[in-house]
C-alpha positions in Angstrom: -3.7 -8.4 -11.7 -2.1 -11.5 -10.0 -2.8 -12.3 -6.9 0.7 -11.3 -5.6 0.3 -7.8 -6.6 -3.2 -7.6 -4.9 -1.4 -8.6 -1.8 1.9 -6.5 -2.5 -0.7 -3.7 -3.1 -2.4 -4.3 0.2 1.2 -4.5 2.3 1.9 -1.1 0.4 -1.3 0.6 1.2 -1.2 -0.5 5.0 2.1 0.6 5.5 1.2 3.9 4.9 -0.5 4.3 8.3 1.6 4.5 10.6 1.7 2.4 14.3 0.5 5.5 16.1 -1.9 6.6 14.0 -3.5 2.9 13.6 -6.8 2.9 15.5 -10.6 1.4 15.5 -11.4 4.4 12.9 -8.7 4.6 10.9 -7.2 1.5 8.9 -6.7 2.8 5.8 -5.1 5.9 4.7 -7.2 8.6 2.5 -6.7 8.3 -1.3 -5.4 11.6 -0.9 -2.4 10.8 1.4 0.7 11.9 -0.4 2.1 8.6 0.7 -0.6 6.0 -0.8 0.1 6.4 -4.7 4.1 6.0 -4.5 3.9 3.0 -2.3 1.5 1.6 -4.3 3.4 2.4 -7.6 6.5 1.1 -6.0 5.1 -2.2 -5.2 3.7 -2.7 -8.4 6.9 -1.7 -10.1 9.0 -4.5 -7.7 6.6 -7.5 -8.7 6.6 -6.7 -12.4 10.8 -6.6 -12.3 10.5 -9.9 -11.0 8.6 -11.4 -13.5 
């Protein structure tokens, strides 16, 4: 994995949580939000049509 899709990955996977959710304890979403795998996916999908 490049380095941009580490970071695209990363962007993906924090936008998941939401701004009133975001707290102290809670950063990252659970592996088993709904949300996580399709952001992620999506992400992954958008660098690879670039390249």
């Amino acid at each position: 994995m490049s380095d941009e899709t580490l970071a695209a990955t990363a962007v993906a996977i924090a936008r998941c949580v939401s701004s009133d959710q975001l707290n102290e304890s809670y950063i990252i979403p659970s592996i088993f939000d709904p949300a996580v795998t399709p952001a992620v996916s999506n992400a992954i999908f958008e660098i690879a049509k670039k390249k």
